[in-house]
DRENNUDO-821725 format. One record per residue (C-alpha): residue in three letters; chain; x, y, z. Coordinates in steps of 0.001 Angstrom, whole numbers. Each point is the difference from the previous one (the first is absolute). Example, Ala and Ser with C-alpha at 12.3 -4.5 7.8 and 13.67 -1.06 7.14 Angstrom:
REM DRENNUDO-821725
 rest kette      px      py      pz
  ALA     A   12300   -4500    7800
  SER     A    1370    3440    -660
//
This chain:
REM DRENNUDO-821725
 rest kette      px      py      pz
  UNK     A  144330  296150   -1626
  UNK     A    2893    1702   -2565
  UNK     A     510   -4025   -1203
  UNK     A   -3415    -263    -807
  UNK     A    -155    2950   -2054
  UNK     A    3013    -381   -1483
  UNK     A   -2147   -3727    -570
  UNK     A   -2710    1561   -1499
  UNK     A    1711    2320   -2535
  UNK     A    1835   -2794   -1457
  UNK     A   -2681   -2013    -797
  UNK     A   -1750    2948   -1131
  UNK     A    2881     821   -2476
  UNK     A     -53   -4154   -1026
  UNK     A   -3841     280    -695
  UNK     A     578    3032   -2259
  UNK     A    3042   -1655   -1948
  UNK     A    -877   -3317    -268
  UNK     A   -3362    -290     592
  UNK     A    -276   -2657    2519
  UNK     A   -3119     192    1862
  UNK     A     216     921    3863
  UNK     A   -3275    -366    2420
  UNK     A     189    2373    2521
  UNK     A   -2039    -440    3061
  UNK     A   -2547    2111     926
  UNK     A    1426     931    3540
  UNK     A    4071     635    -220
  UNK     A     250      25    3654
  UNK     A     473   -3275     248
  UNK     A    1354   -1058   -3068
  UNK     A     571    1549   -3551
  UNK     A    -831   -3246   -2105
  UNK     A   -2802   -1679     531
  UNK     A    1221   -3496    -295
  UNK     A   -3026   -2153    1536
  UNK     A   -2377    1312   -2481
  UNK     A    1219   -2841   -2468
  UNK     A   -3500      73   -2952
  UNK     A     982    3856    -417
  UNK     A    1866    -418   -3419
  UNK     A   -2518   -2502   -1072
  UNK     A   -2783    2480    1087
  UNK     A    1042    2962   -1366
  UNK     A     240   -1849   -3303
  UNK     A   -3565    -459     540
  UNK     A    -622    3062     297
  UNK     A    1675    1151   -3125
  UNK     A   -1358   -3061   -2005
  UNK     A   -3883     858    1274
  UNK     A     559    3465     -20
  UNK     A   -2163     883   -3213
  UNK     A   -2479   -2522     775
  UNK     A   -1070     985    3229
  UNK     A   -1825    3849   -1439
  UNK     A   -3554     260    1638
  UNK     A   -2284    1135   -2563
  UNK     A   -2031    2890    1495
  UNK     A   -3106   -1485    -894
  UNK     A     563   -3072    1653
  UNK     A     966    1768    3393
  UNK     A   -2499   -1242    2400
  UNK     A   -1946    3265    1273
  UNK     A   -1656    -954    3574
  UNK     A    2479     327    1957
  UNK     A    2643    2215    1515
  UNK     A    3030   -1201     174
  UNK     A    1908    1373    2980
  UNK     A    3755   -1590     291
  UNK     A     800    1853    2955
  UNK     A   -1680    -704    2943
  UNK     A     -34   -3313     603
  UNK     A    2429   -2803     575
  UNK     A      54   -3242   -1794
  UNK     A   -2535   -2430    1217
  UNK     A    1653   -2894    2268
  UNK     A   -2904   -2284     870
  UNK     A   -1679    2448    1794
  UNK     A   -3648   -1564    1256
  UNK     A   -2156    3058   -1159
  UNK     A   -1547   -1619   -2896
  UNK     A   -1747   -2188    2674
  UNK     A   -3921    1031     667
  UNK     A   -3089   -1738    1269
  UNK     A   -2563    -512   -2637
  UNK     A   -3857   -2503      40
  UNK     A    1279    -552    3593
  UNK     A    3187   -1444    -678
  UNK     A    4088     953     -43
  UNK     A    1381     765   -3622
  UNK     A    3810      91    -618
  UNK     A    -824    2504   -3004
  UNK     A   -3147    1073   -1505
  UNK     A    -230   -2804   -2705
  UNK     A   -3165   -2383    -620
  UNK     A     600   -2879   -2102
  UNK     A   -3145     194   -2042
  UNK     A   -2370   -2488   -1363
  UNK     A     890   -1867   -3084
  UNK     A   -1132   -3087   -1671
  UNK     A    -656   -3370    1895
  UNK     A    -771   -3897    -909
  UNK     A    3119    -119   -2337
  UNK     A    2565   -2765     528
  UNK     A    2820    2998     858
  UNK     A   -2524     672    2902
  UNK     A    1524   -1797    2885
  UNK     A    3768    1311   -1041
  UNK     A   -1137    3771    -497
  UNK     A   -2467     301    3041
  UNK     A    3089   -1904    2171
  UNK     A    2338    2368   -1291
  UNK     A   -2417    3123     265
  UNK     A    -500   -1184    4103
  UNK     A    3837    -596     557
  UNK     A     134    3721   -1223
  UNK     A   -2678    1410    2146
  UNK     A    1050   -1805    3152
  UNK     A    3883     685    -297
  UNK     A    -347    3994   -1134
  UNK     A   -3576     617    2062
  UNK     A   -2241     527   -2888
  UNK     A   -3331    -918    -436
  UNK     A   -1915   -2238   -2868
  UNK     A   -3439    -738   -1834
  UNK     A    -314   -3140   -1760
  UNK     A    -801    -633   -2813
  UNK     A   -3682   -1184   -1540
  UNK     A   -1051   -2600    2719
  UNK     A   -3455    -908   -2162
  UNK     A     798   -3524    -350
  UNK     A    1038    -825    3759
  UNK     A   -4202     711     405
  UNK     A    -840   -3343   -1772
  UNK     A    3289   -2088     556
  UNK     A    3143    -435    2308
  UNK     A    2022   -1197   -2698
  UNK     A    2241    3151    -235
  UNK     A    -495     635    3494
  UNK     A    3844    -173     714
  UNK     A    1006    2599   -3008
  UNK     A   -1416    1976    2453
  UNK     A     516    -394    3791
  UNK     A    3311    1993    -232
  UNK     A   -1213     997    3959
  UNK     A    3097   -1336    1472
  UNK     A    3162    1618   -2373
  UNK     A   -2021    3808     653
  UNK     A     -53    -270    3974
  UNK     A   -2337    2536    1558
  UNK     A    -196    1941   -3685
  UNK     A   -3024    1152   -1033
  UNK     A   -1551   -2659   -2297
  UNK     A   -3146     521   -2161
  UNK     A   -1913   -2248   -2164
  UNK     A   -1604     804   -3097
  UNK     A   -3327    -246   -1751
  UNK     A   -2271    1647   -2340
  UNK     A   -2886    1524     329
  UNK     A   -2015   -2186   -2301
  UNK     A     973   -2896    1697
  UNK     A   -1194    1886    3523
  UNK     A   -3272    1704   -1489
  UNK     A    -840   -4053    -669
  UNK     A    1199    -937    3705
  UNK     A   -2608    2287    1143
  UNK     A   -2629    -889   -2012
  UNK     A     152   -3750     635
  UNK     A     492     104    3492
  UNK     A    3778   -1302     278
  UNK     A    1840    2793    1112
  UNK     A    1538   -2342    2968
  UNK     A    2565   -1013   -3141
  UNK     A    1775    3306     451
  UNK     A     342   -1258    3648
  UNK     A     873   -3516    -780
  UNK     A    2658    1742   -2561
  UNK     A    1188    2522    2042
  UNK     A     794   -1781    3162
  UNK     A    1555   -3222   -2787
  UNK     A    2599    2701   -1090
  UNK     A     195    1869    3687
  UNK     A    -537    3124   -2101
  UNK     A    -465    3507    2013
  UNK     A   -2773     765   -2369
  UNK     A   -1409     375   -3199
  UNK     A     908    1615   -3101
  UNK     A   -2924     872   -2456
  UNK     A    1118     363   -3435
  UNK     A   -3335    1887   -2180
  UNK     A     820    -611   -3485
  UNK     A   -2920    1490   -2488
  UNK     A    1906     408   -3048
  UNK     A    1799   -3277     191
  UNK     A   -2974   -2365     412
  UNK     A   -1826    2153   -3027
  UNK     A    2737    -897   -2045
  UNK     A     741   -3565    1852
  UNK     A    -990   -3014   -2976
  UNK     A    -950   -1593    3391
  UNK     A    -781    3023    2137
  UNK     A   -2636     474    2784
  UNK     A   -3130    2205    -286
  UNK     A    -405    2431    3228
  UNK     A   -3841     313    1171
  UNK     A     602    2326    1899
  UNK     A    2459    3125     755
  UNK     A    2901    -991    1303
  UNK     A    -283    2750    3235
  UNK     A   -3069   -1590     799
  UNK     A    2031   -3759     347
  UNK     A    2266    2018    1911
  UNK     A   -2251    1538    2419
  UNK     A   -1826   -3545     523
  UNK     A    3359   -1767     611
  UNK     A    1021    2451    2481
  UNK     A   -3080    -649    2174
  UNK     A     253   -3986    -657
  UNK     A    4166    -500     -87
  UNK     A    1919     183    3483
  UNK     A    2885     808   -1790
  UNK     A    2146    2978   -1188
  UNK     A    -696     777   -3343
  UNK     A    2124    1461   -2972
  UNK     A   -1052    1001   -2877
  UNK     A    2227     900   -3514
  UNK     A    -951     335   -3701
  UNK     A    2119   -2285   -2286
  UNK     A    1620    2441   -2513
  UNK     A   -1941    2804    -813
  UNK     A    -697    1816    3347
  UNK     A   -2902    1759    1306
  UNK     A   -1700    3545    -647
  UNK     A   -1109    2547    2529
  UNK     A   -3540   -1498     641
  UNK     A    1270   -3387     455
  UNK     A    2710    1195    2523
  UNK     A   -2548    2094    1845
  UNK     A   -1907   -2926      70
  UNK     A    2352   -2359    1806
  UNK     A    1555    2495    2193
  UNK     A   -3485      61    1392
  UNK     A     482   -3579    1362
  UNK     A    1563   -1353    2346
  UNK     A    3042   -1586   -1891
  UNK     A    3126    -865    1307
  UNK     A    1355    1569   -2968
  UNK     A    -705     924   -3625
  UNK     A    2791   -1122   -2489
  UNK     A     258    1994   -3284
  UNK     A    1098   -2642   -2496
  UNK     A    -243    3167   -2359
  UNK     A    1294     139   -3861
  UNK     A    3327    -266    -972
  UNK     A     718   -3788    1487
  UNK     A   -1448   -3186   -1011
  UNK     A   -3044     737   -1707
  UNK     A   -2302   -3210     171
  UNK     A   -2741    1273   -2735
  UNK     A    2956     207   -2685
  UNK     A     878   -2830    1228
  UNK     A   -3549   -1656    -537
  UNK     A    -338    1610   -3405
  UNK     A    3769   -1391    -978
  UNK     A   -1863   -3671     834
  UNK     A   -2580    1484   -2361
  UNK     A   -1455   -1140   -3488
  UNK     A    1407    2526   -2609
  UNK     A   -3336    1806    -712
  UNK     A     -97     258    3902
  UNK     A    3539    2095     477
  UNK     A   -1202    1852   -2900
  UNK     A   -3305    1347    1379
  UNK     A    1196     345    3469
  UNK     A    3947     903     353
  UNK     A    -881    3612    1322
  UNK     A   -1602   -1430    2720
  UNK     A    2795   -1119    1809
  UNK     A    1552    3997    -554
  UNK     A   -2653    1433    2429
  UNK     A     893      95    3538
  UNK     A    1833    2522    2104
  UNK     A    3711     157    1473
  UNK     A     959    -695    3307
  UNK     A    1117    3975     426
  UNK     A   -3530     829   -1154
  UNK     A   -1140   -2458    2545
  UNK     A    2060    1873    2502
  UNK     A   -1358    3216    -777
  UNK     A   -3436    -944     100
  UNK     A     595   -1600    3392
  UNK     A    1168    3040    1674
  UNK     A   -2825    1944   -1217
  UNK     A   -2306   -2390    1707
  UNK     A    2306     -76    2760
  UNK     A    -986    3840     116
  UNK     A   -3937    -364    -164
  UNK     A    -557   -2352    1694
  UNK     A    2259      83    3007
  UNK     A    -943   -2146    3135
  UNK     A   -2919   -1604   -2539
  UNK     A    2647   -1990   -1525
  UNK     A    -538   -3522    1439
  UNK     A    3294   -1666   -2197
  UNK     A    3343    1645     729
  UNK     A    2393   -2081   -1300
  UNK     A    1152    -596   -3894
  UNK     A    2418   -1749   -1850
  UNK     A    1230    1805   -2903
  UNK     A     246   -2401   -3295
  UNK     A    -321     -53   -3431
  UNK     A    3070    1352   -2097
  UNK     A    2455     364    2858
  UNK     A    2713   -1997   -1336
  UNK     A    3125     953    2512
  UNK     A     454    1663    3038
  UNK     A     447    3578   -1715
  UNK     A   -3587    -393    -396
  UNK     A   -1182   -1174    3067
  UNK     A    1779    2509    2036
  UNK     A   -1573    2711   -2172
  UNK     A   -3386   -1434     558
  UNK     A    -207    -411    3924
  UNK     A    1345    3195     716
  UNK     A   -2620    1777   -2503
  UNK     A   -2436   -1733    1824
  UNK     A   -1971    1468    3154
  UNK     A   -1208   -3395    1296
  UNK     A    2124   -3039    1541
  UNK     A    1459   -1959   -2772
  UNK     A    2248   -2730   -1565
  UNK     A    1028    -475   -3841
  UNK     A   -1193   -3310   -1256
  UNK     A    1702   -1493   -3285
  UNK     A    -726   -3148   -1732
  UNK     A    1991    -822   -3502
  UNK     A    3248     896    1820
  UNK     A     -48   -2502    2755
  UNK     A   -1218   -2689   -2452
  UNK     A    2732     732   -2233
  UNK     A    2623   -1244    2655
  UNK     A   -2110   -2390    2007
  UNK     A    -263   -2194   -2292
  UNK     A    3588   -2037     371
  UNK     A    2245     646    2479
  UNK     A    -875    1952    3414
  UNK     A    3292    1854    -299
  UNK     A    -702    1486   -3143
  UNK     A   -3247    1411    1939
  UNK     A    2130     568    3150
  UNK     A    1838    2304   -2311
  UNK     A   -2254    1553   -1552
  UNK     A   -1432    1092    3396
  UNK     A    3274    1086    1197
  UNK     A     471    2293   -2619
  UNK     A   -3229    1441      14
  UNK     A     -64     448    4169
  UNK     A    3187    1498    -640
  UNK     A   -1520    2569   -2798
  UNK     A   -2054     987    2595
  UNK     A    2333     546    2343
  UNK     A    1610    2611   -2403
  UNK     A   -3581    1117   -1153
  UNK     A    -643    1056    3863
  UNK     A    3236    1992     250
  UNK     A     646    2178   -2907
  UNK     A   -2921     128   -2021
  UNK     A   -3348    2728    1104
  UNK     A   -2997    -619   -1975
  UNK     A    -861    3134   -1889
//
């Protein structure tokens, strides 16, 4: 013990004259010097290089949480992220959310998107399946079935197309489509705002609850149904928590917002006259709130008790925040990110889901939403 004191000192005393820098190990016990930890001199330069670029403005701390460092241990692949949600096994409360179908990327991103959900336990709506009503030609862009295993799958259509169904008596093409892609259900996308501002859009005849209501007496098959980008207000939630949904997704403001994007197709007297329009709509928080209250009033009434949260939450930060504000059974659906990385490779979207299971991971330990 006196020679490694005696040790110590003298590299001390070398430090302080020559300045030669020693790493020290956290626990002397063993060893003075750490000698394993060999990026520590390239680290610490880091450190010193990044120093005065790493200040946190206080404005742009993030307020909903509180973050407690203490009582927790980092997160080894523990399996409590896993839930059981429209019936099925999740991995981690993420819904790949509809986006755009019929392109020639199709086949490669809804591949991709399936290899995702069936390898991390996630679940996924396709995208517009309009044109597989009239035609099999892009059939196979979509039968993604066999990459998502027992995954929840759900096919998508709007409620124009359905409203029409209905009213010319060929609702069995729902059927024909549904059992084509062996989806679990429907998803219902009601889209107003779009189709008003669609150069090709659809006229409704009727309300679109009313569609609803006559699809869920007519369809034997689970049905979803989401805005596409500007979410829903009170009435209209109240509305469809009435029903017997399998869920309710929010698709609320703050994503993809598909009436900017109709007005951006737009003539330029068109985006003059109507570029507010796509600025009404209501956050997927608000959303939240308003669901709770509902929650409260109407108790046991409520006949849909499931929702996805979407619209505007663009990481896992958000999502986290979401579903734990929320009182009912839920998932976080996002759209833009996964097409961002499913596009090429599936690693890139293998890592990307990594990364953002992982952020979870952390989100569950040390963070308490406010």
């Amino acid at each position: 013990m006196a020679k490694m004191v005696i040790l110590y000192v003298f590299l001390v005393l070398l430090t302080a004259n020559f300045g030669y820098p020693i790493i020290f190990m956290a626990n002397p016990v063993n060893n003075i010097m750490d000698i394993t930890d060999t990026n520590a001199s390239e680290r610490k330069k880091d450190h010193i290089d990044f120093a005065f670029k790493s200040k946190v403005p206080i404005k742009d701390i993030d307020t909903r949480f509180q973050y407690e460092p203490l009582l927790a241990a980092h997160p080894l692949g523990e399996k409590s992220l896993h839930l059981t949600f429209l019936q099925k096994d999740f991995g981690a409360p993420i819904w790949v959310s509809s986006m755009t179908g019929g392109t020639e990327k199709a086949s490669t991103i809804n591949k991709n998107l399936a290899l995702a959900c069936g390898e991390f336990k996630l679940g996924m709506g396709l995208g517009s399946c309009r044109q597989l009503l009239f035609t099999d030609e892009y059939l196979s862009d979509f039968q993604v079935r066999k990459y998502l295993n027992d995954q929840p799958l759900y096919a998508n259509l709007g409620i124009a197309q359905l409203e029409d169904l209905l009213e010319n008596g060929q609702i069995y093409k729902v059927n024909t489509l549904l059992e084509k892609l062996e989806a679990d259900g429907l998803i219902i996308h009601v889209n107003p705002m779009q189709e008003w501002l669609q150069p090709e859009g659809d006229r409704f005849k009727k309300p679109p609850i009313e569609t609803i209501s006559r699809l869920l007496d007519t369809l034997n098959s689970k049905i979803i149904v989401k805005e596409v980008g500007q979410g829903m207000g009170p009435e209209s939630l109240r509305a469809l928590f009435s029903l017997p949904l399998e869920a309710i997704e929010f698709a609320a403001s703050g994503g993809t917002n598909f009436a900017l994007l109709e007005i951006l197709r737009s003539s330029p007297i068109i985006k003059d006259n109507y570029s507010k329009l796509a600025l009404l709509g209501h956050s997927a928080e608000e959303m939240v709130f308003w669901t709770n209250q509902i929650l409260d009033e109407m108790g046991d009434d409520i006949k849909c008790r499931q929702v996805i949260i979407s619209g505007g939450v663009s990481d896992f930060l958000d999502g986290h925040y979401l579903i734990q504000k929320v009182k009912l059974p839920s998932i976080y659906g996002q759209a833009s990110g996964f097409l961002k990385y499913a596009q090429d490779s599936y690693s890139i979207l293998q890592e990307y889901i990594n990364l953002q299971i992982k952020g979870l991971f952390l989100a569950k330990s040390y963070l308490k939403v406010k």
